[in-house]
FIKE-350270 format. One record per residue (C-alpha): residue number from 1; residue in one letter; z, x, y. Coordinates in nm, 3 decimals. Example, Ala and Ser with C-alpha at 12.3 -4.5 7.8 and 13.67 -1.06 7.14 Angstrom:
% residues 2
{k:1	r:A	z:0.780	x:1.230	y:-0.450}
{k:2	r:S	z:0.714	x:1.367	y:-0.106}
//
This chain:
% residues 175
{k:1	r:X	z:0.000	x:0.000	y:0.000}
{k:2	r:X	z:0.098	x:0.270	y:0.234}
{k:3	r:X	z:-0.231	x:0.437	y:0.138}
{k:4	r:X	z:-0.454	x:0.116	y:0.194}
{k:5	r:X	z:-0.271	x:0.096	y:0.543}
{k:6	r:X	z:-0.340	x:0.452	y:0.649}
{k:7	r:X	z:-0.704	x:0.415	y:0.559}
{k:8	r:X	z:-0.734	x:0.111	y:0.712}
{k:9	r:X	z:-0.562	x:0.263	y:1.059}
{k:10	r:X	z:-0.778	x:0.542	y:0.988}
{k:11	r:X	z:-1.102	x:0.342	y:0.932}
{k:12	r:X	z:-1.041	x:0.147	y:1.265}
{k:13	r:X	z:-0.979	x:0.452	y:1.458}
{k:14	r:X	z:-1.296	x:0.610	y:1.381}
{k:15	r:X	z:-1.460	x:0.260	y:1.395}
{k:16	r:X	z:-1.327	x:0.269	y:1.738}
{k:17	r:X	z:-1.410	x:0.609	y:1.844}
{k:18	r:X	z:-1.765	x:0.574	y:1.768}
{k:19	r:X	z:-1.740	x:0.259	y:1.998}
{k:20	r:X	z:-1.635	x:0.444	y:2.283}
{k:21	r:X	z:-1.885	x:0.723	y:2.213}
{k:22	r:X	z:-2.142	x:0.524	y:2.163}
{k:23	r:X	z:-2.045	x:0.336	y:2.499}
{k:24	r:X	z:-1.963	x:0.642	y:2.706}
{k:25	r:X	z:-2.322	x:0.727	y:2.599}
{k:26	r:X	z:-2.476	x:0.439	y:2.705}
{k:27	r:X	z:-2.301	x:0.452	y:3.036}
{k:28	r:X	z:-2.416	x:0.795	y:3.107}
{k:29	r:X	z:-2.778	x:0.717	y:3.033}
{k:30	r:X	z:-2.783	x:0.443	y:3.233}
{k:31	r:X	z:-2.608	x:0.655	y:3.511}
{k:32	r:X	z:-2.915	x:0.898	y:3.530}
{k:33	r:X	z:-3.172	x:0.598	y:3.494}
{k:34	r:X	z:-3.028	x:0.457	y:3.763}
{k:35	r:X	z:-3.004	x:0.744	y:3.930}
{k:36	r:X	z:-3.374	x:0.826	y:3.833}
{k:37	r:X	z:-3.441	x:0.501	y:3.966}
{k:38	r:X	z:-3.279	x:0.528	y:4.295}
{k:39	r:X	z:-3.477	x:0.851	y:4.348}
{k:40	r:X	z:-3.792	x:0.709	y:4.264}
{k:41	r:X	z:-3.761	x:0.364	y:4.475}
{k:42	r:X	z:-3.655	x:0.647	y:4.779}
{k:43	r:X	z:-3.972	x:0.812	y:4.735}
{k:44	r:X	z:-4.187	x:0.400	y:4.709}
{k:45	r:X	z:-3.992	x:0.326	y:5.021}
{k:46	r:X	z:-4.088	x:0.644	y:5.214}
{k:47	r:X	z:-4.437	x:0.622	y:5.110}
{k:48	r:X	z:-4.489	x:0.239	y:5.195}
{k:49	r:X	z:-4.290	x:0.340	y:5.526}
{k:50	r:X	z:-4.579	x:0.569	y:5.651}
{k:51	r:X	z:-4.836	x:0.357	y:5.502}
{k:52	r:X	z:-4.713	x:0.089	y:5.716}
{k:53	r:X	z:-4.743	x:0.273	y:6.037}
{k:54	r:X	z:-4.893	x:0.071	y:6.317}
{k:55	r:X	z:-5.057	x:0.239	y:6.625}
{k:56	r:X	z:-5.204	x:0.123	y:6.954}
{k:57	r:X	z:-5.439	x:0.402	y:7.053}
{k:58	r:X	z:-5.719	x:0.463	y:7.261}
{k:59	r:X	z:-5.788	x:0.650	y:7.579}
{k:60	r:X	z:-5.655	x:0.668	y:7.946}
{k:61	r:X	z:-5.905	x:0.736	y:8.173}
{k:62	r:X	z:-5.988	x:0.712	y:8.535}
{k:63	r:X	z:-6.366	x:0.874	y:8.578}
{k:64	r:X	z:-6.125	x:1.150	y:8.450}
{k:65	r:X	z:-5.908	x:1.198	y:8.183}
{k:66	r:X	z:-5.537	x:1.093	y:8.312}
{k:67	r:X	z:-5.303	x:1.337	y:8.267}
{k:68	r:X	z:-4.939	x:1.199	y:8.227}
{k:69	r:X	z:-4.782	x:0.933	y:7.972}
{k:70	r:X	z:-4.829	x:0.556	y:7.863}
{k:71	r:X	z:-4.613	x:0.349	y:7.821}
{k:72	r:X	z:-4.580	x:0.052	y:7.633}
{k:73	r:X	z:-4.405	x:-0.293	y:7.615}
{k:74	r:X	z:-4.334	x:-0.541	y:7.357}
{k:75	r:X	z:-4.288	x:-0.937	y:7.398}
{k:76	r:X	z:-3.978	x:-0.939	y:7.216}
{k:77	r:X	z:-3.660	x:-1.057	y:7.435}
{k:78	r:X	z:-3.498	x:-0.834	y:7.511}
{k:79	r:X	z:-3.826	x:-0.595	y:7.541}
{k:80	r:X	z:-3.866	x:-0.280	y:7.399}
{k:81	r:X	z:-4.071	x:-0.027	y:7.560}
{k:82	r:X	z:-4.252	x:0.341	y:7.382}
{k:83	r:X	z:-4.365	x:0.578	y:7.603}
{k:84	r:X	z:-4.553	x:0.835	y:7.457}
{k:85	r:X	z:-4.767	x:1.194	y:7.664}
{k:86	r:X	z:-5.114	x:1.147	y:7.699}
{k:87	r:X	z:-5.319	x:1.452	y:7.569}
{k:88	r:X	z:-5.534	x:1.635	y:7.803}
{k:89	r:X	z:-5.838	x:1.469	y:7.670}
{k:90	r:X	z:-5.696	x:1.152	y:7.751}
{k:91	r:X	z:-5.615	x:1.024	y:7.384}
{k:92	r:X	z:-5.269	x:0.863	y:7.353}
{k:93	r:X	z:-5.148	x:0.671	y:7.003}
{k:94	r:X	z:-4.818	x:0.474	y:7.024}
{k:95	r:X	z:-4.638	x:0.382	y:6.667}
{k:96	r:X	z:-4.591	x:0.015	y:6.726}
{k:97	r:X	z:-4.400	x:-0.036	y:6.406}
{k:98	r:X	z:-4.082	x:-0.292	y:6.465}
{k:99	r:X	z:-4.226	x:-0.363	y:6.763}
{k:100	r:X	z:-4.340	x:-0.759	y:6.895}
{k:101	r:X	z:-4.744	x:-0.805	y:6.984}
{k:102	r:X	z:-4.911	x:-0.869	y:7.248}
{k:103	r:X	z:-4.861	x:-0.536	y:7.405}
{k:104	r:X	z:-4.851	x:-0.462	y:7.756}
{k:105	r:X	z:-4.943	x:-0.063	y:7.857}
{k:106	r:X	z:-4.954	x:0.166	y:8.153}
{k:107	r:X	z:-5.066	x:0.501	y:8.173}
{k:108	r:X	z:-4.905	x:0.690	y:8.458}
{k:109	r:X	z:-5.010	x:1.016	y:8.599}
{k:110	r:X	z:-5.282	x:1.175	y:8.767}
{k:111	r:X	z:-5.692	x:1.167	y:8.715}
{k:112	r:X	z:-5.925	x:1.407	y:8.863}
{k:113	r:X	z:-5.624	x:1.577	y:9.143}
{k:114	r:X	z:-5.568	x:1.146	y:9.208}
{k:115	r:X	z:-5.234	x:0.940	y:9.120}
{k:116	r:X	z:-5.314	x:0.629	y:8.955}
{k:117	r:X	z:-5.129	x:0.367	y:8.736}
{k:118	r:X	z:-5.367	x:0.143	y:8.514}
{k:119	r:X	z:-5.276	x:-0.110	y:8.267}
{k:120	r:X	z:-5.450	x:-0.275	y:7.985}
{k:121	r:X	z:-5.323	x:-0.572	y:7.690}
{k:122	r:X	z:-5.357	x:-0.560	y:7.348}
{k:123	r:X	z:-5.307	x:-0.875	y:7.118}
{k:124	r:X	z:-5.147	x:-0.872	y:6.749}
{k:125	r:X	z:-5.538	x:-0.826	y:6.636}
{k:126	r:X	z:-5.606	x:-0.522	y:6.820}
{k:127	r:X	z:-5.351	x:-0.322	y:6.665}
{k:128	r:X	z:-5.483	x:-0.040	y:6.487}
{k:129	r:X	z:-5.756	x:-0.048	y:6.691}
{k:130	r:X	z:-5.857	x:0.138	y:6.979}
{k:131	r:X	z:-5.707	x:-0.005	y:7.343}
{k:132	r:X	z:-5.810	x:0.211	y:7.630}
{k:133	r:X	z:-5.661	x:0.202	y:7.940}
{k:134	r:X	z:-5.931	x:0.219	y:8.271}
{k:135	r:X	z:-5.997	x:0.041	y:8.599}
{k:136	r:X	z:-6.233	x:-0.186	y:8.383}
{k:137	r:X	z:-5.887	x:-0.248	y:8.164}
{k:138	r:X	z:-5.678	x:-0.338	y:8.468}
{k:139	r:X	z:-5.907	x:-0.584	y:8.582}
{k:140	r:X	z:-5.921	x:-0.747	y:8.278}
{k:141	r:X	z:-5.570	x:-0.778	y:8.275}
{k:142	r:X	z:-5.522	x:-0.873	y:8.656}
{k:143	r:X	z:-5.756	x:-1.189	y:8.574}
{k:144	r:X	z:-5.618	x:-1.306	y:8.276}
{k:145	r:X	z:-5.232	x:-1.274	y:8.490}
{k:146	r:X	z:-5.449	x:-1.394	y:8.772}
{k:147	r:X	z:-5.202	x:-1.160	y:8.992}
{k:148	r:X	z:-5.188	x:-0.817	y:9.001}
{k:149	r:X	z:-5.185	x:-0.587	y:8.677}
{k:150	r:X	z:-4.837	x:-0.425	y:8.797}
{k:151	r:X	z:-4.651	x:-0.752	y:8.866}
{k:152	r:X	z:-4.772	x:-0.849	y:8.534}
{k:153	r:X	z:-4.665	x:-0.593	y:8.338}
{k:154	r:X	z:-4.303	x:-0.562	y:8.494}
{k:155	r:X	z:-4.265	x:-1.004	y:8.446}
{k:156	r:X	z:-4.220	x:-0.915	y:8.070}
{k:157	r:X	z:-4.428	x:-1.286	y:8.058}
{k:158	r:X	z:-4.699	x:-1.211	y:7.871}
{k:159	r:X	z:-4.673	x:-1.346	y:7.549}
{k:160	r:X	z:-4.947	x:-1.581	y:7.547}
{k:161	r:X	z:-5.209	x:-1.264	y:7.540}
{k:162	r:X	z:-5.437	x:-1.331	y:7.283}
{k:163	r:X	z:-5.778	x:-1.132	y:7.160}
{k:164	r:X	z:-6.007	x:-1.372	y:7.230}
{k:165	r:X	z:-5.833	x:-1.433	y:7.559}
{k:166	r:X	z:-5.887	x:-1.065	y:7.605}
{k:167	r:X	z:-6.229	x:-1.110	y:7.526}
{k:168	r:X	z:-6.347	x:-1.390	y:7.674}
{k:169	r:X	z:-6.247	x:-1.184	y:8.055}
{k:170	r:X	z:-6.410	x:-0.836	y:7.902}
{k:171	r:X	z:-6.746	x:-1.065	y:7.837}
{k:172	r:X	z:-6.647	x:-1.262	y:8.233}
{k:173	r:X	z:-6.679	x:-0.883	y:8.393}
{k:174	r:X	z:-6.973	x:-0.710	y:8.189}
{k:175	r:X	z:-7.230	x:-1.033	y:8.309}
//
């Protein structure tokens, strides 16, 4: 009897043992596949992250290249403005990402020995796309306003600026 118990004590210890080994095994694998995991999703996220980059870009120009920055603003409320350096070609590219279209911009700065501030719009559609900013630009937007580009720009009220709105004024000027 005292045999039968001490086998069966035995018995369950090793019966338990190999539970816990087999369980402290488990739980370490999974560990490292989650951890795998964790590293791997990292890597998805940062790829899809500058995948998912969204520029306004274009050119500032005033018969000359402008020399100086751009800067632009959101819709959202409270607005949130990017200002970025324009390159001495006049080529500018804001990241828009997390940021609320239509876009107000203004490039700021100084074109052929002249200071000059010029604005132009761009719509949800136009992003990714190339938005320059010129005299032809700030007319555009001045009409659609129907005040002046500036005033425009600093009212924050321009939420209703849509491409074909955009457009339709481009098309108005080029007749």
């Amino acid at each position: 009897m005292k045999l039968k118990k001490m086998l069966m004590v035995l018995a369950l210890g090793i019966f338990a043992c190999s539970v816990l080994s087999a369980a402290g095994l488990r739980f370490g694998m999974t560990g490292a596949v989650k951890q795998k995991v964790k590293e791997l999703d990292k890597k998805v996220r940062e790829k899809k992250v500058a995948a998912a980059a969204i520029t306004v870009s274009g050119t500032a120009a005033a018969g000359a290249p402008i020399i100086g920055t751009v800067t632009l603003k959101d819709r959202a409320t409270p607005f949130k403005t990017k200002t970025v350096t324009i390159a001495a070609d006049g080529k500018y590219s804001v990241d828009v990402t997390g940021l609320t279209a239509p876009f107000m911009l203004r490039a700021d700065g100084t074109a052929g020995g002249r200071s000059c501030s010029l604005y132009s719009a761009a719509a949800s559609a136009d992003v990714n796309g190339t938005i320059n900013i010129t005299p032809l630009t700030d007319l555009i937007v001045a009409n659609i306003a129907r005040q002046v580009a500036a005033n425009y720009f600093d009212s924050g009220n321009f939420s209703s600026v849509s491409a074909s709105e955009l457009n339709a004024a481009e098309n108005t000027l080029q007749e």
